[in-house]
N, C-alpha and C positions, 0 to 999 in steps of 0.2 A: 504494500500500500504506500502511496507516496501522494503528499499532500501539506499544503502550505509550507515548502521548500522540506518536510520533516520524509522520512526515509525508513518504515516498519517492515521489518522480515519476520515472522512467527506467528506464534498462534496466541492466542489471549490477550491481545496488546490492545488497551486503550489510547488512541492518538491524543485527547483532550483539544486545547485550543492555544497550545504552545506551539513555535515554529524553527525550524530549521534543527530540527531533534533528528537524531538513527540510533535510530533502535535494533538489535539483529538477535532474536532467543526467541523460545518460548516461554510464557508468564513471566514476560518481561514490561516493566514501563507499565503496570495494567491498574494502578488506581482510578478509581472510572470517577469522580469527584472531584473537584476542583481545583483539574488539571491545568494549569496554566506556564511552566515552565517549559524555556526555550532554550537550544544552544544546549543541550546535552547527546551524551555518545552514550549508548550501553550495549554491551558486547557480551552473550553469554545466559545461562539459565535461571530466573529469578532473581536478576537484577535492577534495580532502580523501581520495585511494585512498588514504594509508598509517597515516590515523589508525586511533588504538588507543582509548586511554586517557583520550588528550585533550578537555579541555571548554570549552565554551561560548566558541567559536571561530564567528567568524563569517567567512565567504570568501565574495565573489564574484567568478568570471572564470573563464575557462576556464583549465586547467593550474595555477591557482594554487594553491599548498599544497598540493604534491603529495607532497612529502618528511615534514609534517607527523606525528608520531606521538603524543608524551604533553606538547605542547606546551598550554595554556590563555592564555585571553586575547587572542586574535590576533586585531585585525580587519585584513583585505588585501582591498581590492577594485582589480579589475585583472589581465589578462589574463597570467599568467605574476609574479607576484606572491607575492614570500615563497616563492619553488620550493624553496628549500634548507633552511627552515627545518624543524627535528626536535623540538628538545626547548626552545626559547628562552621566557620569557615575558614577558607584558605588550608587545606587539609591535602599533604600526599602521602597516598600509602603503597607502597610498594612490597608486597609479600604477602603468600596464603593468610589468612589468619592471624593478622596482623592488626593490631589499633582495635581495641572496644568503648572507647570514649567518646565522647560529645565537644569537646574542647575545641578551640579554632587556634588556628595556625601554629599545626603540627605535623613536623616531615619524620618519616621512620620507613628504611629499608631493610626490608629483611623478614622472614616469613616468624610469627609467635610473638612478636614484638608490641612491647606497651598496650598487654592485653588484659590488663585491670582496668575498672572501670572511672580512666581520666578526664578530671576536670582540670586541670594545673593545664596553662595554657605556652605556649612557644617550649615544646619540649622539642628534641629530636634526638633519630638514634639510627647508625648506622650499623647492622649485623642480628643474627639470628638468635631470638631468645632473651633479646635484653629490657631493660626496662620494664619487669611484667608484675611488679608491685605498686609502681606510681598511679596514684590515685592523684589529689590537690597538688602536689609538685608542681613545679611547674622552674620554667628556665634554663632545665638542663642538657646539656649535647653529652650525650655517652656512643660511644664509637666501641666496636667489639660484642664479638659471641658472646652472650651469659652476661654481659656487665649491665652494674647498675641495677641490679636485680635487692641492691638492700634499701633501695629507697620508696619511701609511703607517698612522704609529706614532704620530704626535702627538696630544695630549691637552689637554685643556682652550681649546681655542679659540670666539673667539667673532669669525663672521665672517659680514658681513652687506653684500650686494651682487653686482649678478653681475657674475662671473668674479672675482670677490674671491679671495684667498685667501695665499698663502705661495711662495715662492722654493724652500723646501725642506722635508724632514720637522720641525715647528718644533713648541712645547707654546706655551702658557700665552702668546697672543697677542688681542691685541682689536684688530678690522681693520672698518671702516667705510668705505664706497664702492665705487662701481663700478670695478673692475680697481684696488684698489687691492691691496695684496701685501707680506709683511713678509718681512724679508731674513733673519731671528734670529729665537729663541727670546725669550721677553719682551717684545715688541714692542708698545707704540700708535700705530694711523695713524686718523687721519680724513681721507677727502680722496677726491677721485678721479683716479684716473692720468690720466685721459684729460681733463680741465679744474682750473682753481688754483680752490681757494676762496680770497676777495677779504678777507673779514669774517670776524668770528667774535666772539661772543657769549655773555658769561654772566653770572649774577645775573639783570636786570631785563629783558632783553631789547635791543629794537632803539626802541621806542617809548617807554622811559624817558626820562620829563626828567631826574633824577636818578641818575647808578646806583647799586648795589647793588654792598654790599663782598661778597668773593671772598674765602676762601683756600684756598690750595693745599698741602697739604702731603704731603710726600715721605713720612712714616711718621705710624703712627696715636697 
C-alpha cells in the first residue's frame, strides 16, 4: 500500500494520517487511533504497534519499539530493542535487547545493555552487558563488556574497560582498565586489577631525550 508519500509492506498495518512513513513487517505500525506520526522507518515483526504521534523514528528488529508512542528521534536496531520506550527523546540503541528505559538522550551499543528500568538521562555505553543496574543515574559514559554494572543511582562517571566499574553505588569517578573498580565516590584509578602497570608517562613521552616539565595541581 503506498499513500501520502508513506510506503506499507505486511499484513495488519494501520496507515493513520501521518506521511512519508515505510513500514515493511507484519503487525507492524498497527495502532488504529490517533495515528498521526510522520517521517518514521520500521523494518521487521511487531515493531513500532503503539506509535501515535511520534516522528521520524527509525527501528529495525523484530518486537522493537513496541511501547513507543509520541517519542521522536529514536534510532534502535535490534531485535527487542528500546521495548519500553514511550515518550523519551533523542534515543540510539544499537543491540538485541538492549535499553529498557524511558529516558531521553541516551546512546548505548551493544546487545543486554542498560537494561534496568532508566530514568537518569545522557547516559551512554559502549559494549555488551554493561550498564544493567542504572536506574536514576544519569551522566555516565562506561565503554567495555560487563562495566558499570555496580551503578543504581550514580552519576557522572567515567569508566572505561571491561568489567571496569565500582565497589558500590559511587558519583563522580574516573576508572580506567580492565576490572579495575573504585571503592568511593570521587575516585581516580588507572591501572588494571588483573596486571601492575611498571611505567608511567607524561609530558614528552617514553622517547624523549629531554623531558618535558609537568604540573600538577590540586585546584584551578
Amino acid at each position: 500500500l503506498t499513500t501520502a508519500f508513506n510506503v506499507f509492506l505486511g499484513s495488519n498495518i494501520f496507515p493513520g494520517t501521518g506521511i512519508a512513513n515505510t513500514i515493511v513487517g507484519d503487525d507492524t505500525f498497527r495502532a488504529s487511533v490517533g495515528k498521526t506520526g510522520s517521517n518514521n522507518s520500521g523494518f521487521g515483526y511487531n515493531t513500532l504497534i503503539a506509535l501515535t504521534s511520534g516522528a521520524q523514528n527509525s527501528v529495525f528488529g523484530s518486537s522493537a519499539a513496541i511501547a513507543l508512542t509520541t517519542a521522536n528521534n529514536l534510532c534502535a536496531f535490534g531485535s527487542s530493542a528500546a521495548q519500553v520506550l514511550t515518550t523519551g527523546l533523542n534515543v540510539s540503541v544499537f543491540g538485541s535487547s538492549s535499553y529498557k528505559g524511558n529516558a531521553s538522550d541516551i546512546s548505548v551499543f551493544g546487545t543486554n545493555s542498560f537494561t534496568a528500568t532508566m530514568t537518569g538521562q545522557y547516559n551512554s555505553g559502549l559494549g555488551s552487558e554493561l550498564g544493567q543496574n542504572i536506574t536514576s543515574g544519569a551522566r555516565n559514559s562506561i565503554i567495555g563488556s560487563s562495566a558499570g554494572n555496580g551503578l543504581v543511582l550514580g552519576s557522572r562517571n567515567q569508566i572505561w574497560g571491561v568489567s571496569a566499574g565500582t565497589t558500590g553505588d559511587f558519583s563522580d569517578c574516573v576508572i580506567i582498565g580492565d576490572s579495575a573498580s573504585a571503592t568511593a565516590s570521587n575516585q581516580c584509578l588507572i591501572g588494571s586489577a588483573n596486571q601492575n602497570i611498571n611505567e608511567f608517562y607524561l609530558g614528552r613521552g617514553v622517547t624523549a631525550a629531554v623531558p618535558g616539565s609537568v604540573t600538577i595541581n590540586a585546584t584551578g
